[in-house]
C-alpha positions in Angstrom: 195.1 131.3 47.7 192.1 131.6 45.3 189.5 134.9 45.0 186.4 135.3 46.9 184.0 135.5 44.6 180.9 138.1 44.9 178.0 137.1 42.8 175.4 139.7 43.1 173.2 141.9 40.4 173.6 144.7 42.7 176.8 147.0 41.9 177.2 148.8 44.8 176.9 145.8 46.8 179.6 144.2 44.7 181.7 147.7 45.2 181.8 147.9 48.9 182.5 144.0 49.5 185.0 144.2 47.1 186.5 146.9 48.9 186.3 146.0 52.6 188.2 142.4 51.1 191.0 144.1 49.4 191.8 146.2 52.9 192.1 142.8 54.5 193.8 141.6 51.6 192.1 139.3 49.9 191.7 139.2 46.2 187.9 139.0 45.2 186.3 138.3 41.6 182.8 139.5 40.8 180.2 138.4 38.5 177.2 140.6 37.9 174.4 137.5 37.6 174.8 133.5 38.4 175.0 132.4 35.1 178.4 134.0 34.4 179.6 132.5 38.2 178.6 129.0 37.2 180.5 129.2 33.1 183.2 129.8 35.5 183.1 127.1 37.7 183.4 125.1 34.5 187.2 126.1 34.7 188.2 127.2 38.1 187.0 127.3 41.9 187.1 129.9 44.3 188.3 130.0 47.6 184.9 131.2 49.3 181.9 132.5 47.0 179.7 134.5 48.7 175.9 135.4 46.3 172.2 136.9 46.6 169.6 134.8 46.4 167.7 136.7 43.7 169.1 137.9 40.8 167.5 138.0 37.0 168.1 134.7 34.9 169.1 132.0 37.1 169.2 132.3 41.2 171.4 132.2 43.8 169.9 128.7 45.1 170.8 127.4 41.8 174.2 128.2 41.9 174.8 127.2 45.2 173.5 123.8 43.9 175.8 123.8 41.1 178.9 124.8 43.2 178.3 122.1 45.8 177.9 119.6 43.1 181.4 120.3 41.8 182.6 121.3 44.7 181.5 119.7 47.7 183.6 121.3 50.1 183.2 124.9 48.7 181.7 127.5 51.3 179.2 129.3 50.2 177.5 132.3 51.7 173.9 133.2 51.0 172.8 136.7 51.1 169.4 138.3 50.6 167.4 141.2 51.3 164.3 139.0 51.3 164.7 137.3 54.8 161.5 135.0 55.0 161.9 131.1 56.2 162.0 129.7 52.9 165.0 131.0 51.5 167.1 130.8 55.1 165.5 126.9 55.0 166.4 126.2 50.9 169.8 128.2 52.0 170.8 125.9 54.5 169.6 122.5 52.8 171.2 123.3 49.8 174.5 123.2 51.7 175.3 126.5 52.6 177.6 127.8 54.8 176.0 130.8 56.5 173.1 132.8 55.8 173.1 136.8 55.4 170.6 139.1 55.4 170.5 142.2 53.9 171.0 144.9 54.9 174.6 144.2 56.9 176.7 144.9 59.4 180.2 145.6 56.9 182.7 144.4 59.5 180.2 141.3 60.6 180.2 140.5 56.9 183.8 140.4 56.4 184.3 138.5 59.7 182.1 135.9 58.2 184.0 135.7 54.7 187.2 135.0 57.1 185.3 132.5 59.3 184.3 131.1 55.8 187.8 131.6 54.4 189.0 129.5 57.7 187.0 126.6 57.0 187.8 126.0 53.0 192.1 126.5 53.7 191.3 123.5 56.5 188.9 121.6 54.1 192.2 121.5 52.0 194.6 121.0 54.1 192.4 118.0 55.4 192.0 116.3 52.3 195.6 116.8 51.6 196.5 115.0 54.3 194.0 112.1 53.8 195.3 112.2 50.3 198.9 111.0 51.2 197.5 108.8 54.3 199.2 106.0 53.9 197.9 101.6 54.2 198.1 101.8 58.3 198.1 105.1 59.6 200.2 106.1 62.3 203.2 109.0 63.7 203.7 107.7 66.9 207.1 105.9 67.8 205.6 102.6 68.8 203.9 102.1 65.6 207.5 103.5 63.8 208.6 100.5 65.0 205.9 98.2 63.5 206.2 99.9 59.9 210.2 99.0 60.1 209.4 95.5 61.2 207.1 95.2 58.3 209.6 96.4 55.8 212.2 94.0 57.5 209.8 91.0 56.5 208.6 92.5 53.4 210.9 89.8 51.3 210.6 87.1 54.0 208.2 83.9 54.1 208.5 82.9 57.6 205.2 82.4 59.9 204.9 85.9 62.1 202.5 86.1 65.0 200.6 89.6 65.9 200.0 90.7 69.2 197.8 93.5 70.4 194.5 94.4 72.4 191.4 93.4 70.3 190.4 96.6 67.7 194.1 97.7 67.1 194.3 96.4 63.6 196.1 93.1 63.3 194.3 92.5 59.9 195.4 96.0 58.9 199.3 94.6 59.5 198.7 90.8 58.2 197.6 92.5 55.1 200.4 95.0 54.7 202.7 92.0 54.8 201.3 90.3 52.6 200.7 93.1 50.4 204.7 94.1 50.6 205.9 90.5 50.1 206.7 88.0 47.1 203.4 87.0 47.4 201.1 90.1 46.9 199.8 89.1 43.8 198.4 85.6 45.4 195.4 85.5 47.2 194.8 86.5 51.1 192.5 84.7 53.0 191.4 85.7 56.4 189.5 83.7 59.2 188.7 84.8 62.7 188.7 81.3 64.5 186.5 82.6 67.1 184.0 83.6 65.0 183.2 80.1 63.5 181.0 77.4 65.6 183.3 74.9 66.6 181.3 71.7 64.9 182.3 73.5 61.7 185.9 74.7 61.7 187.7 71.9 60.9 185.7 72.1 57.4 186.4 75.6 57.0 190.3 74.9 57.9 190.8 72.2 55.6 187.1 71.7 53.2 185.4 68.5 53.2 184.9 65.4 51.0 181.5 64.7 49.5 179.5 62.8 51.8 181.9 63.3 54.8 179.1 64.3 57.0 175.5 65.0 57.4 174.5 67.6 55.1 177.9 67.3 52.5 176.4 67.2 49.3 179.7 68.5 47.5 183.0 68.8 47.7 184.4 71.7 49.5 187.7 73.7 49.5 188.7 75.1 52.7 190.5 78.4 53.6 193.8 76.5 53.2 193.1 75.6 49.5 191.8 78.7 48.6 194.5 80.8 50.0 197.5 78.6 48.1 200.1 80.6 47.1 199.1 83.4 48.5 198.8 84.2 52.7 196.4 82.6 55.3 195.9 85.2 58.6 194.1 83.4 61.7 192.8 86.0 63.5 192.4 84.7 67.3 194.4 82.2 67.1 194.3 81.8 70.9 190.5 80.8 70.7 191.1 77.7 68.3 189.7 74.4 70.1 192.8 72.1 71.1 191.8 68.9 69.0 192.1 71.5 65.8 195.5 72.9 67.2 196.7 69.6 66.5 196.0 69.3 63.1 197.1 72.9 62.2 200.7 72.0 64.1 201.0 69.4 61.2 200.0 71.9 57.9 203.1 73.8 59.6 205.6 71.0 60.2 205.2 69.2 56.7 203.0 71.1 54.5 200.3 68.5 54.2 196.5 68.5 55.2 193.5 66.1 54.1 190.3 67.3 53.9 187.5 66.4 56.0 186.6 62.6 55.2 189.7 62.6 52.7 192.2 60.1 52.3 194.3 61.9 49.6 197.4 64.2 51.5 197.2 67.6 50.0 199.6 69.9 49.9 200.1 73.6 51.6 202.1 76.3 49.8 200.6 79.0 52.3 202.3 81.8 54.5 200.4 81.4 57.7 200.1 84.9 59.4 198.4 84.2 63.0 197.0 86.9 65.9 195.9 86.3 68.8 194.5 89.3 71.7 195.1 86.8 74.9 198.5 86.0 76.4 199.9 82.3 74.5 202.3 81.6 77.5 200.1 82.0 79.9 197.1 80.0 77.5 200.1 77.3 77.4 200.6 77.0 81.5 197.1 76.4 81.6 196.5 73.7 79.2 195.0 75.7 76.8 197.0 76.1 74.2 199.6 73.7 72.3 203.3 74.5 73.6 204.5 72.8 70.0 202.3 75.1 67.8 202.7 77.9 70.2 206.2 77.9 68.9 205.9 76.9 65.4 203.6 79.9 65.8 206.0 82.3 67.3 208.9 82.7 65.1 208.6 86.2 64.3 206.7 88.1 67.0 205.4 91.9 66.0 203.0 93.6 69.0 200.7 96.3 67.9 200.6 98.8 70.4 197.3 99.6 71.8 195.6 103.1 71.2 196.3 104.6 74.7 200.2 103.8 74.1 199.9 106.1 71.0 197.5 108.8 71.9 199.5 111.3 69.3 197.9 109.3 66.5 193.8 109.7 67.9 193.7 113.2 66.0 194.9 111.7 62.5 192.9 108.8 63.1 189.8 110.7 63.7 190.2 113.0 60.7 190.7 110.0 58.4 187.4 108.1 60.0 185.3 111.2 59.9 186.1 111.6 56.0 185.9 107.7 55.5 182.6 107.7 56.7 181.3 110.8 54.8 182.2 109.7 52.2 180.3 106.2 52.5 177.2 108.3 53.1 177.7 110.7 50.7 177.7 114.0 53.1 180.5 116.7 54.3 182.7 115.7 56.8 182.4 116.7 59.9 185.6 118.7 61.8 186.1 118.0 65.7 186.7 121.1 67.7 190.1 121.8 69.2 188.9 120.6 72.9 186.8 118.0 71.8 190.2 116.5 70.2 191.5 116.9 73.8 189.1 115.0 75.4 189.1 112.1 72.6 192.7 111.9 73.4 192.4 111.5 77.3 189.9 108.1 76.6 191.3 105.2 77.8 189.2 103.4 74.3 189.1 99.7 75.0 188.1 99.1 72.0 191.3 100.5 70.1 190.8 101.8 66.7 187.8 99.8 66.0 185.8 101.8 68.7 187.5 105.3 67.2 186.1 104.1 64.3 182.3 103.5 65.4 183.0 106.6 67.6 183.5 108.7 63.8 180.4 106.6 62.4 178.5 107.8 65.3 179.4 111.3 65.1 179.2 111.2 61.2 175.4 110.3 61.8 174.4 111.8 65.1 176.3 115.0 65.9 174.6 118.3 65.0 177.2 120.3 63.4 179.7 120.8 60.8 182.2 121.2 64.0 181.9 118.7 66.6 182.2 120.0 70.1 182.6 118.0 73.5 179.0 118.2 74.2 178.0 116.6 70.9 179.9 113.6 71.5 178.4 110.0 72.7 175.7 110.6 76.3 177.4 107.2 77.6 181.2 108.7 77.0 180.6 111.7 78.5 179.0 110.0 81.7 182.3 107.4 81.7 184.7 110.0 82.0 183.1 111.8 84.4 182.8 108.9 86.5 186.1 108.1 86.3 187.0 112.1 87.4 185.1 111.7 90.0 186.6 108.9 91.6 188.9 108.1 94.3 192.2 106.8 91.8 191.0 109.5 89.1 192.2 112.6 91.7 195.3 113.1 89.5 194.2 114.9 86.2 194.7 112.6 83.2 197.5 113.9 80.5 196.8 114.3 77.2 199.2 112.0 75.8 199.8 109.6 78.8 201.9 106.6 79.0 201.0 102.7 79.2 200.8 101.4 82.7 204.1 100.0 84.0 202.9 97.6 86.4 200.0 95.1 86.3 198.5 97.0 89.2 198.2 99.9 87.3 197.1 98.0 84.1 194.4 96.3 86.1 193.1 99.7 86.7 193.2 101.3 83.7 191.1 97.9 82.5 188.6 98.9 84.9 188.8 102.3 84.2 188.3 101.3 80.0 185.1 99.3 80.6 183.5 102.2 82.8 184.1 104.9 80.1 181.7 102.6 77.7 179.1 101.3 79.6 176.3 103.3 81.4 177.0 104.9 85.0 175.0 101.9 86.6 177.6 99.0 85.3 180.5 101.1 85.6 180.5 101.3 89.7 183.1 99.9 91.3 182.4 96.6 92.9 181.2 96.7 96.7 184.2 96.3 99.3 182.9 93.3 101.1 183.2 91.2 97.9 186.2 88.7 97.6 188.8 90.0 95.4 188.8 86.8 93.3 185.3 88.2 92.2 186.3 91.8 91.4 188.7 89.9 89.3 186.7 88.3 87.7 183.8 90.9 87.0 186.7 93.5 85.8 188.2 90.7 83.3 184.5 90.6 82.3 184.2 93.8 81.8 186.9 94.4 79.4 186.1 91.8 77.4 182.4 92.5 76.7 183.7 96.3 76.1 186.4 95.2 73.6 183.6 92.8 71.6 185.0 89.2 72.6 183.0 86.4 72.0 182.0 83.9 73.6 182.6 85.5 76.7 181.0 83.2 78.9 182.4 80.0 77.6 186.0 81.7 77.2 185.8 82.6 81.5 184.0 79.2 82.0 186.8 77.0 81.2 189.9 78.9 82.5 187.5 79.1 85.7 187.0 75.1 85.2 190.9 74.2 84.5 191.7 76.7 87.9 189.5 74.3 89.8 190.4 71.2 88.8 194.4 71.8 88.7 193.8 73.2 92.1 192.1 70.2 93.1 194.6 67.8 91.6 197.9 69.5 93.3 195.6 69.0 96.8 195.4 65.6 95.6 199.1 64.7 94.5 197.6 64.0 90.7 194.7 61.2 91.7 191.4 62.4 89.8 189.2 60.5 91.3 190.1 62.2 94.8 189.9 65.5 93.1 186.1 64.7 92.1 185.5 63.9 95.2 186.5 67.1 96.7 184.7 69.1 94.0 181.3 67.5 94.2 181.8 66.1 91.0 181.7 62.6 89.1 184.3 60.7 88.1 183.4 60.6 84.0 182.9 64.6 84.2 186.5 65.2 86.0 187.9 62.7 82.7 185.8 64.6 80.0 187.1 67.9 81.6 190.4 66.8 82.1 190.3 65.9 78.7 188.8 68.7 77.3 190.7 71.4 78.8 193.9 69.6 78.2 194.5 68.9 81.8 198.6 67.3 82.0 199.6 65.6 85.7 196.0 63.6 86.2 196.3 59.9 87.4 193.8 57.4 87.8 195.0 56.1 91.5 
């Protein structure tokens, strides 16, 4: 461990701190003016560095300036026998760790060198560990099982589908494996699907020919182009319309593509990487979904466990966001509290990582301290998970590191229970008794996927609510759609369209 070092022009000061250090054993270096301190700091840090405020020649301000430049994470302790605003206000501004006024309480001076001490053998130990954090960060056994599965592909070109709850990193993954494989030095293109309108996806798939449409003044690779050689990830894979799944199933069989308006084949030398949140197989029973690209799709299947099936990796996670995000703004991370760790690990966190993530950003910003305590955290987390404690299937006391749900009444509830801890007490109430259950359904499914950041919500619920309705309607009808419209209230041409739309098999004119 490094000295404390005692900057003051006052011997006997320097004397008895020196001292009371060395009876606690702690090894302690003293300069007699700041000027001396900072020629030092040209060649080596301290562990703490405690220093007056005035001294002759340069002050004790500047040093601390000059000390936090170099070293940013370097406590410093002010001391002065001049205790007026100005110099507890420059003190604290300039970045120091505590204030102390002369004259002092011995033993509360020493306490506060070790409280001080505390904090710079953690500021290293942090950054050591951020240091060696690897690509994808995680200790827990479910995500010990992802890391091997990348390695096992590393050499491989074969199509590999991700699985996982929106916000636990499927980019992160589709960029180690492309990163760890023969073609890391190629380009990687990523596209979330859901994320473009649908009038223009097709262009952005496959690029356009001059003239092609409305609006096409030039020629224009797509993402297919532009990522040859190399390794194209389609994020949400499960949101692509169906009239483009068709055209993507043919890149994968042979290879080949045209461009928008093209009549020239081109050709695809592209590892396709595809991830998708929502369930394929049951996307496929619906008519959502292409059963033939579903499984040209699913040849190598790797599901990223979701953040409350790893709960032992929150506190890792958390440190490395907290320091990520200092650093982007340029300030001293901030350090969560032992119990405030505790309670971050009992979230349920619908959102995954991202929302750990935004949680850091927000506590980077927003909470008051250097060390972040339960209370500092988020109003609207807080008031979640004391709603949920307060509640008739929250009786049982939530573990800190508790385990997936094993049935899909159990996961149905922890959904519910996810989308209350992030929305205000007045959306996260339970919905009234007398309502159908087909309704709590629905406003639950809802629920976790405006908490999780879908898009499209609306549209995404509108036609699995459609296709329900109209399969329904056709197996009343033995397959004749022109009954089925009848029943439903609905036209003839809009029970075609939708049929059509949705991807509706089994439908018969008669």
């Amino acid at each position: 461990m490094k000295p404390i070092w005692i900057v003051d022009d006052d011997e006997s000061i320097r004397w008895v701190l020196e001292k009371a250090l060395a009876r606690e054993n702690l090894a302690t270096r003293s300069f007699s003016n700041a000027r001396d301190a900072m020629d030092a700091l040209q060649t080596t840090t301290p562990q703490v560095l405690v220093s007056d405020i005035r001294m002759p020649g340069e002050s004790g301000l500047a040093l601390l300036q000059a000390a936090k430049a170099r070293y940013p994470g370097l406590p410093v302790i002010i001391m002065t026998a001049f205790s007026d605003l100005d110099s507890a206000v420059a003190a604290f501004q300039g970045g120091a760790f505590e204030y102390l006024a002369k004259p002092f309480d011995l033993e509360k001076a020493v306490e506060l060198i070790r409280r001080a001490l505390e904090e710079s053998l953690r500021e290293v130990n942090e950054e050591q560990i951020i240091s060696e954090t690897p690509e994808i960060l995680g200790q827990a056994p479910a995500m010990q099982d992802v890391f091997r599965a990348i390695g096992r592909l590393s050499q491989s070109n074969v199509t590999v589908l991700i699985t996982g709850e929106s916000g636990s990193g499927k980019e992160l993954v589709a960029r180690a494996l492309h990163k760890h494989s023969p073609r890391a030095s190629q380009p990687f293109i990523a596209l979330n699907t859901a994320a473009i309108p649908k009038d223009l996806l097709e262009s952005e798939l496959f690029g356009h020919e001059r003239g092609a449409f409305t609006g096409a003044q030039a020629t224009r690779r797509g993402r297919f182009e532009q990522a040859e050689g190399g390794t194209f990830f389609l994020d949400e894979i499960g949101d692509m319309p169906f009239d483009l799944q068709t055209r993507l199933l043919r890149v994968l069989s042979d290879g080949h593509f045209y461009r928008v308006g093209g009549h020239q084949p081109l050709k695809a030398n592209v590892r396709v990487i595809a991830a998708t949140h929502q369930n394929l197989e049951q996307r496929v029973r619906e008519g959502l979904f292409r059963e033939d690209l579903y499984h040209r799709l699913n040849v190598i299947r790797l599901r990223l466990p979701s953040l409350r099936e790893r709960r032992e990796d929150i506190p890792i996670l958390t440190r490395h966001f907290l320091a990520q995000s200092a650093k982007q703004l340029g300030v001293e991370a901030k350090r969560m509290s032992e119990h405030a760790m505790q309670f971050l690990a009992q979230l349920e966190l619908p959102g995954n990582v991202r929302q750990l993530e935004n949680l850091c950003n927000w506590i980077t910003v927003m909470a008051p301290g250097q060390t972040v305590e339960v209370k500092d955290l988020p109003p609207e987390l807080l008031e979640g998970q004391q709603a949920r404690s307060l509640s008739p299937q929250a009786a049982a006391p939530v573990p800190q590191f508790a385990s997936p749900p094993s049935t899909a009444g159990e996961a149905a509830n922890g959904a519910m229970a996810a989308a209350a801890s992030v929305m205000p007490p007045a959306f996260a109430e339970a919905p009234p008794p007398e309502r159908p259950n087909w309704i709590a359904l629905l406003e639950s499914e809802a629920a976790q996927m405006l908490a999780a950041g879908r898009p499209e919500v609306m549209d995404a619920l509108g036609r699995q609510f459609e296709s329900a309705l109209i399969k329904t309607a056709l197996r009343h009808t033995h397959g004749r759609k022109n009954d089925a419209a009848v029943r439903l209230g609905i036209g003839r041409n809009t029970i075609t369209r939708k049929i059509h739309e949705l991807g509706i098999d089994g439908a018969k004119d008669e």
